[in-house]
N, C-alpha and C positions, 0 to 999 in steps of 0.2 A: 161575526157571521150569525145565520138564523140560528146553527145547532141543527136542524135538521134538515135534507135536502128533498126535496119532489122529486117525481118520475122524468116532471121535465127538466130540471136541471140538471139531470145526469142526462137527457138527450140532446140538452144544449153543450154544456162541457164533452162531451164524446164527440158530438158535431165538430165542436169550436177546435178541438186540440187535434182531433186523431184522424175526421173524415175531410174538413175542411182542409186542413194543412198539409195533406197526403203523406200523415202519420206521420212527422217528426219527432215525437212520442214511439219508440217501441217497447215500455212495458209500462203498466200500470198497476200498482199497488191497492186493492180495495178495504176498505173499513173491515167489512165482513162477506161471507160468499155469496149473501143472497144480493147484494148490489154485483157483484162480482159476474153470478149467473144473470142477470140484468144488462151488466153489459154486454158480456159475449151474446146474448140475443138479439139484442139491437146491433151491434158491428156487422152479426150474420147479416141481419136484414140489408145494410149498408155497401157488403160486399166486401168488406173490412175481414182478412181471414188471420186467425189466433191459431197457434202462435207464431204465422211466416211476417205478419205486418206488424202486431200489436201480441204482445205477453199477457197474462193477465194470472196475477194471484188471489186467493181470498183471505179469507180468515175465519176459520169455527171447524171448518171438517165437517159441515153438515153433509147426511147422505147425497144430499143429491147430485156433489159437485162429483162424485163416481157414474152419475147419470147423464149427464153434458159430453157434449163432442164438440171438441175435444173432452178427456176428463180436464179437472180445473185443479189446478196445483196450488195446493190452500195451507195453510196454518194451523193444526190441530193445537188444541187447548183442554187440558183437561180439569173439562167444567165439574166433577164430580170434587176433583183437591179442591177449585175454586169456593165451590159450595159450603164446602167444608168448613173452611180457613173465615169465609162469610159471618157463618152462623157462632165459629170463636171469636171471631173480634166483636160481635154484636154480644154476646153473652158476658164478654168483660168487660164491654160499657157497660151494660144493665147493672154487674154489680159493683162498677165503679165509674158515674156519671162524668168521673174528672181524666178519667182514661184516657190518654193521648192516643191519637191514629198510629199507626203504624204502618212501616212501607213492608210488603209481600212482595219477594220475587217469586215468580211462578215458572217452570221453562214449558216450552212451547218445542211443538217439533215440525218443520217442514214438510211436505207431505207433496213430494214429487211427481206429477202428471203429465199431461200430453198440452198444459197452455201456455208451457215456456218453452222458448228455443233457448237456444245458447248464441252468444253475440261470440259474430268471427272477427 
C-alpha cells in the first residue's frame, strides 16, 4: 500500500464498509485518535450513530478524545517511557555502531468511553 492514507480514503472506506453496507462493520479499530475523531465526524455527518451502529476506538489518549460526543474510547501509551527507552537505544548505537535492535515491550492501557457498546 501507499503508507499513508488521505482524507478521502478514509471517506471512501467509511462510505464503502460502514454507510453503504448498512453497517455490517460494528466496531472499527483506528491507527490513532486523530483518524478515530475523523471518523466519528464524518458518520455524524452520515447519520451513522457511535456507539449504537458502529464502535470506534483510538490510540494515543490524546486530550481531545474526552472532548467528542460520545467521549472516544482510546489506547493510552505512555509516550514519556516511550521517549525514554528511544533516546537509550539511540545512545547505544552511537556508542556501539554494530548494536543490534532490540524488541521493547511497552503496556498500554485501555481507556474506556462512551464509543463502544457491548455486543448482545
Amino acid at each position: 500500500g501507499k503508507g499513508m492514507y488521505t482524507s478521502e480514503d478514509l471517506d471512501a472506506n467509511l462510505h464503502k464498509y460502514i454507510v453503504a453496507d448498512k453497517a455490517p462493520i460494528t466496531a472499527m479499530f483506528c491507527a490513532n485518535d486523530l483518524c478515530a475523531v475523523e471518523s466519528l465526524k464524518r458518520l455524524n455527518n452520515w447519520k451513522v450513530n457511535c456507539p449504537d451502529d458502529v464502535s470506534i476506538i483510538g490510540f494515543d489518549n490524546l486530550t481531545i478524545t474526552e472532548l467528542m460526543s460520545p467521549r472516544l474510547t482510546t489506547v493510552s501509551v505512555p509516550k514519556a517511557v516511550i521517549g525514554l527507552r528511544a533516546v537509550q537505544m539511540l545512545l547505544k548505537r552511537i556508542e556501539n555502531p554494530l548494536h543490534f535492535p532490540e524488541l521493547v515491550l511497552i503496556s498500554t492501557q485501555l481507556v474506556e468511553r462512551g464509543s463502544v457498546r457491548a455486543i448482545k
